[in-house]
MARBA-3410 file (N, C-alpha, C, O; in Angstrom, 1 decimal):
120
48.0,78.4,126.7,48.7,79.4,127.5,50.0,78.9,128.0,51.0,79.6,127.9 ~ 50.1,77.8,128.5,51.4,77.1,129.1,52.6,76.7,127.7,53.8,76.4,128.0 ~ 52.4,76.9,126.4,53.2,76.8,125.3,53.5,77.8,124.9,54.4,77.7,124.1 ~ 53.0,79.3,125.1,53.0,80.5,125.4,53.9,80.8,126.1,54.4,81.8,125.5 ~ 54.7,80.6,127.3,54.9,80.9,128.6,56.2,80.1,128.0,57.3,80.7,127.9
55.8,78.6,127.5,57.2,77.7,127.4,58.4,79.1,126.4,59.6,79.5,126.6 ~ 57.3,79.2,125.5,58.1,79.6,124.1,58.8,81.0,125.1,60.0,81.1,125.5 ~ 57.9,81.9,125.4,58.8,83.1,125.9,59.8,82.9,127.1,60.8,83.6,127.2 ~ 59.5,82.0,128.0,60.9,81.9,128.7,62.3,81.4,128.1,63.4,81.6,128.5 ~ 62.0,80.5,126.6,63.1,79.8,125.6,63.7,81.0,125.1,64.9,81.2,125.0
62.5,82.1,124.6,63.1,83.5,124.0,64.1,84.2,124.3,65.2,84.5,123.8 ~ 63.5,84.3,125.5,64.3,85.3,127.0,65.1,84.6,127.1,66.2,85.2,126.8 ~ 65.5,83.1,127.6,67.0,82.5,128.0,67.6,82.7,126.7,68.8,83.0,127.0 ~ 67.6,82.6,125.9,68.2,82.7,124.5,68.5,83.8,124.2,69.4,83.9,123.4 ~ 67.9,85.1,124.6,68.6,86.3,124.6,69.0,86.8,125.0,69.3,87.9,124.4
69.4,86.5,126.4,69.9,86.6,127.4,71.7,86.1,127.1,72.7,86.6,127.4 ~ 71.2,84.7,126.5,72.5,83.9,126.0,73.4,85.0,125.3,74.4,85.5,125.7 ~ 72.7,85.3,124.0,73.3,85.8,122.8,73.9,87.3,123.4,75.0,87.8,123.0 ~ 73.3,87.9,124.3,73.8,89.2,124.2,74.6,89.2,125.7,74.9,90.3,126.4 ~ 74.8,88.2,126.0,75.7,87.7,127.4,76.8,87.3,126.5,77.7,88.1,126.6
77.1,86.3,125.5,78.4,85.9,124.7,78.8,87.2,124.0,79.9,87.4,123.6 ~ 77.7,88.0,123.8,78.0,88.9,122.5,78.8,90.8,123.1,79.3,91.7,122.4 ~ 78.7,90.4,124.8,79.4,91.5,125.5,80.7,90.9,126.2,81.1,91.2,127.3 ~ 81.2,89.8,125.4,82.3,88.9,126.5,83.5,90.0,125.9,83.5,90.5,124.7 ~ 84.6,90.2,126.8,85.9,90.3,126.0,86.5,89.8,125.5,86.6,88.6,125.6
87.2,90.8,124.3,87.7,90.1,122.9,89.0,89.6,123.9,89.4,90.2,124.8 ~ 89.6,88.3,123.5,90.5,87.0,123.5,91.8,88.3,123.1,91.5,88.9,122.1 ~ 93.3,88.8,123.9,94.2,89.4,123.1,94.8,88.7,122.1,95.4,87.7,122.5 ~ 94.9,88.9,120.9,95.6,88.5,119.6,96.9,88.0,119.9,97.4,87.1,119.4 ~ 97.5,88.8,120.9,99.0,88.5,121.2,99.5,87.9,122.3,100.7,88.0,122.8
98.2,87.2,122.9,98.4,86.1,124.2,99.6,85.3,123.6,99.7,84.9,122.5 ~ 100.4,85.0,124.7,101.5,84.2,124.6,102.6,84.4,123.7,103.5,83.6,123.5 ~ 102.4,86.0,123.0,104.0,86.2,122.5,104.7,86.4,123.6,104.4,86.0,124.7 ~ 106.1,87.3,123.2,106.9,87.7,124.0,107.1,89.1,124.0,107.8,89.4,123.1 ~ 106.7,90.3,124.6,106.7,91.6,124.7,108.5,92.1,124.4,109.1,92.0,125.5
109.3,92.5,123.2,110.7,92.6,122.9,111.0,94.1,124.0,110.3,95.1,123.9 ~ 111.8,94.0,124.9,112.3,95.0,125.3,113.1,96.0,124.6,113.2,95.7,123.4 ~ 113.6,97.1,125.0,113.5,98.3,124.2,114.8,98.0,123.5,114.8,98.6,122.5 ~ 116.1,97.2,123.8,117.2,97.2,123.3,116.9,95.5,122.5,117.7,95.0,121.8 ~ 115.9,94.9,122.7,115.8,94.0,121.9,115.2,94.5,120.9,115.5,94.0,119.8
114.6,95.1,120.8,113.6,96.3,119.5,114.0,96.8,118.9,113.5,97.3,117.9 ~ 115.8,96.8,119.4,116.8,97.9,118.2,117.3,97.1,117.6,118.4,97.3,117.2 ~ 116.8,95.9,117.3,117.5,94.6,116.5,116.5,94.1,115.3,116.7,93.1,114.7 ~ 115.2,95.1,115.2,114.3,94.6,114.5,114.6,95.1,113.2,115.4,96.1,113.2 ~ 114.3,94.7,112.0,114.7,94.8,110.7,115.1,96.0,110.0,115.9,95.1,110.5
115.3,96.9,109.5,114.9,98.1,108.6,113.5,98.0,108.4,112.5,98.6,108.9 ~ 113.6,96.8,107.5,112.2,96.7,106.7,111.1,96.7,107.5,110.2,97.4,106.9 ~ 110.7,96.3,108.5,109.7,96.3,109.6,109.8,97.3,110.0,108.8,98.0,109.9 ~ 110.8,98.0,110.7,110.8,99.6,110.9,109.8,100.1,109.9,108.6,100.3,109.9 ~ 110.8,100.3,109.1,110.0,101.1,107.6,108.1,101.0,107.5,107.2,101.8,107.5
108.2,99.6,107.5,106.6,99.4,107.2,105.9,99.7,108.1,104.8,99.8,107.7 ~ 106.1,99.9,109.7,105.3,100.2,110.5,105.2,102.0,110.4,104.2,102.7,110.5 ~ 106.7,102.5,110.3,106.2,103.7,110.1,105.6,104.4,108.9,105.2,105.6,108.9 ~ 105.5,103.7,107.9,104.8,104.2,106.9,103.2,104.1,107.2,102.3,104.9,106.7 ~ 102.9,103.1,107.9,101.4,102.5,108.0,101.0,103.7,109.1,99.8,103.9,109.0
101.5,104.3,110.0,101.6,105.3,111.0,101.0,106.7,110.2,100.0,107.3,110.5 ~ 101.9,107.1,109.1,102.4,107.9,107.9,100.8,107.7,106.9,100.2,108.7,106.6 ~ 100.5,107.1,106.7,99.3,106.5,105.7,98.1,106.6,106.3,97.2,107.2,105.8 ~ 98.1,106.0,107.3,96.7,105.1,107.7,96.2,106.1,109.1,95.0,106.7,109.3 ~ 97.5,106.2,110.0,96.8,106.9,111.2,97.1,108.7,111.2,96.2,109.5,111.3
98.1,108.9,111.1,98.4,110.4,110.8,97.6,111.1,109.9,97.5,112.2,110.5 ~ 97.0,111.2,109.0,95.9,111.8,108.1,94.5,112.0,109.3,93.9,113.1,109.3 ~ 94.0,110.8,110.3,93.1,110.9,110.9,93.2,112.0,112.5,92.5,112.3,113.4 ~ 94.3,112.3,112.0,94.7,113.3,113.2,94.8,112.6,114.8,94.5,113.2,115.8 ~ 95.3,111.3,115.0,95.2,110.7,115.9,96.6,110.8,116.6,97.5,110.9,115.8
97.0,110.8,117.9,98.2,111.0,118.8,98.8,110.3,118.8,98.7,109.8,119.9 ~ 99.9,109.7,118.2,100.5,108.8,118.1,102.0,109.3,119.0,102.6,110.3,118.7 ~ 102.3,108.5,120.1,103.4,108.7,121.1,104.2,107.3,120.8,103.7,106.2,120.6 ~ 105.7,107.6,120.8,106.3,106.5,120.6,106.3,105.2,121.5,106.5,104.0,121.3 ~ 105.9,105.9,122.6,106.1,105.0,124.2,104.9,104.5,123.9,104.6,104.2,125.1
103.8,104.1,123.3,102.6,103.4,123.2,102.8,102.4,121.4,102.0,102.1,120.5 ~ 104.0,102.3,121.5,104.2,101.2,120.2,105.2,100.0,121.1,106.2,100.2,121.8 ~ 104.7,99.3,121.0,105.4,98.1,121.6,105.5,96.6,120.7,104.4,96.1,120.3 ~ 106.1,96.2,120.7,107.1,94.9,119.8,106.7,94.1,120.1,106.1,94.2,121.2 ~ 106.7,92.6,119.6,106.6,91.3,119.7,106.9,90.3,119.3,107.0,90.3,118.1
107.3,89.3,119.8,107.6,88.3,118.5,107.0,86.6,119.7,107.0,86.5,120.9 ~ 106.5,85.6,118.4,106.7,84.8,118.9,107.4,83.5,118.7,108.3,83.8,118.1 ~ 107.4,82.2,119.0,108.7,81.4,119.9,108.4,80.9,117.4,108.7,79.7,117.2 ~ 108.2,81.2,116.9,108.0,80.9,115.5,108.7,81.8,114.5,108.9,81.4,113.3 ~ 109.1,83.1,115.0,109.8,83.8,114.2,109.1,84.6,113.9,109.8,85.5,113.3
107.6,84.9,114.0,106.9,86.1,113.3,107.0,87.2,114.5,107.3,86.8,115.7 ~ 106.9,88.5,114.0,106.9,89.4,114.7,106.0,91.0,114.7,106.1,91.7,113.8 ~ 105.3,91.3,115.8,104.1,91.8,115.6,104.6,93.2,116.1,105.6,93.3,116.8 ~ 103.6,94.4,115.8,103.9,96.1,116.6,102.4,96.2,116.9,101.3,95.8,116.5 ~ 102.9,96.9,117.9,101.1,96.7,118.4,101.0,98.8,118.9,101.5,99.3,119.9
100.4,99.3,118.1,100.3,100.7,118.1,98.4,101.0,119.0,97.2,100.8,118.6 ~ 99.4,101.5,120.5,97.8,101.7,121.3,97.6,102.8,120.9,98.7,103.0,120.4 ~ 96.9,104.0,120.7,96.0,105.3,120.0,94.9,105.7,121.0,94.0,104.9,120.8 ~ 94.6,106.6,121.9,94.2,106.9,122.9,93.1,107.8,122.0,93.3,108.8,121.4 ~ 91.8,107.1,122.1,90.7,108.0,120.9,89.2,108.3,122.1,88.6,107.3,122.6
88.6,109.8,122.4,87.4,109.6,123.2,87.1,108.5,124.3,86.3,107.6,124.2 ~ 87.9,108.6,125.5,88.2,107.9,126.1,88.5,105.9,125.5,88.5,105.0,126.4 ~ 88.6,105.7,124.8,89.2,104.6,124.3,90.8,104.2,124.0,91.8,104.9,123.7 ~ 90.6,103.1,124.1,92.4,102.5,123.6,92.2,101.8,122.4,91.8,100.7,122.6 ~ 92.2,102.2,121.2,92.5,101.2,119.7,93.6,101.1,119.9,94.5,101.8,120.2
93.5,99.7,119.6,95.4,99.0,119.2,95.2,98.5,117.7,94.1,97.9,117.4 ~ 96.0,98.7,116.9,96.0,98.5,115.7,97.4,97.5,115.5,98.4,98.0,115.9 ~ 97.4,96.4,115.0,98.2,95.1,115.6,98.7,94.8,114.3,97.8,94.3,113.6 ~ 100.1,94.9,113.7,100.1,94.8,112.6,101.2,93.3,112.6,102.2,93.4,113.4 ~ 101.1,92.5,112.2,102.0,91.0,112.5,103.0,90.9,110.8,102.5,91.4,109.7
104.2,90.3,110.9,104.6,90.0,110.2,105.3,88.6,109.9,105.0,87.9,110.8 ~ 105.8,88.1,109.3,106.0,86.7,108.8,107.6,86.6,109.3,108.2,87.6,109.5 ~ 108.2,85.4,109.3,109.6,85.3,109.0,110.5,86.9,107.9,111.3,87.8,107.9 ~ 109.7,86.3,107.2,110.8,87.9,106.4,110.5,89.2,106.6,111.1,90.0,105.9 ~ 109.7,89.6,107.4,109.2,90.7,107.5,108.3,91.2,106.8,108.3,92.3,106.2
107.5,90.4,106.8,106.4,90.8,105.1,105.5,91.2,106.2,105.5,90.2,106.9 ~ 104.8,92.0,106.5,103.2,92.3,106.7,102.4,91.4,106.4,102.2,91.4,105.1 ~ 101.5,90.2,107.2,100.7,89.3,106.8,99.1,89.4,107.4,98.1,88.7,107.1 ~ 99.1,90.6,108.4,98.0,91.1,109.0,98.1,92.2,109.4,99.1,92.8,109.7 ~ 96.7,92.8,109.3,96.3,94.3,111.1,95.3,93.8,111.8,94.4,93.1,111.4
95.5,94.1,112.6,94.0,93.6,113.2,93.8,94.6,114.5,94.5,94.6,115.5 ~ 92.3,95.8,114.2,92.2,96.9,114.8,91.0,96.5,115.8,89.9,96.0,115.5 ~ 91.6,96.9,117.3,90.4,96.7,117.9,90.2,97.6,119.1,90.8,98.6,119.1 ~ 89.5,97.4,120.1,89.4,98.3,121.3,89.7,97.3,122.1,89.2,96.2,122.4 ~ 91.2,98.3,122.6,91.9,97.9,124.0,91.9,98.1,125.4,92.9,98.2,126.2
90.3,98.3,125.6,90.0,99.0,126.7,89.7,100.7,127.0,90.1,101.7,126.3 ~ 88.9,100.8,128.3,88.6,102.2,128.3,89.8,102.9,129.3,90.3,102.4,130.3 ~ 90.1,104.2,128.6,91.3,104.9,130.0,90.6,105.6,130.8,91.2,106.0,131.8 ~ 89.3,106.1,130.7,88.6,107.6,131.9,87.1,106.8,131.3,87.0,105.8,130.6 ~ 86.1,107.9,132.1,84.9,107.5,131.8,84.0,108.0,131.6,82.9,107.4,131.3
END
C-alpha cells in the first residue's frame, strides 16, 4: 500500500509539473529589438514594404480578418535584421503574425502566435 501512495503522489507532482510548465507564457520573439518609430518606418525598404503587404494580400485577407494599419508595427535589431509584427484582433484574441527578415530584406521567418486576450 505505501509504494501505492509513493507512485501516485510522484504521478500527481509530475502532473502538476507538466501542465504548470505547459500553461507558462510564450517568451516574446522580439524581446530586445528596437520598436522603429513611425518616421523611422518610412525608411524601410520597398522590398519589405512589398512583402509584408503581399503576405497581408495572400495569407490574411482571404480569411476575412481586420487588418488596421495602426496594429503593424516595425522592428529591427542592433544586427541589421528587421521584423513587422501584424496584431489581428480574432474572438476576443490578439494573433501576432511576426514576419523577420535578414540583412537584405529576404523573409527568413513568420512566426504566428497568441498575443494575449483583449475582452473576456
Amino acid at each position: 500500500m505505501g509504494i501505492i501512495r509513493i507512485a501516485l503522489c510522484v504521478l500527481l507532482a509530475t502532473s502538476v509539473w507538466i501542465v504548470g510548465c505547459a500553461t507558462q507564457p510564450r517568451p516574446d520573439p522580439l524581446a530586445g529589438w528596437k520598436v522603429l518609430l513611425s518616421r523611422d518606418s518610412e525608411k524601410l525598404s520597398p522590398v519589405l514594404k512589398d512583402d509584408y503587404r503581399v503576405y497581408i494580400q495572400k495569407q490574411l485577407v482571404p480569411k476575412k480578418y481586420f487588418i488596421d494599419e495602426n496594429d503593424i508595427w516595425f522592428y529591427e535589431d542592433g544586427n541589421g535584421q528587421r521584423a513587422v509584427r501584424i496584431d489581428i484582433p480574432v474572438n476576443g484574441t490578439y494573433w501576432e503574425h511576426v514576419l523577420v527578415y535578414d540583412k537584405d530584406n529576404k523573409r527568413i521567418k513568420v512566426l504566428i502566435y497568441s498575443g494575449g486576450k483583449y475582452r473576456s
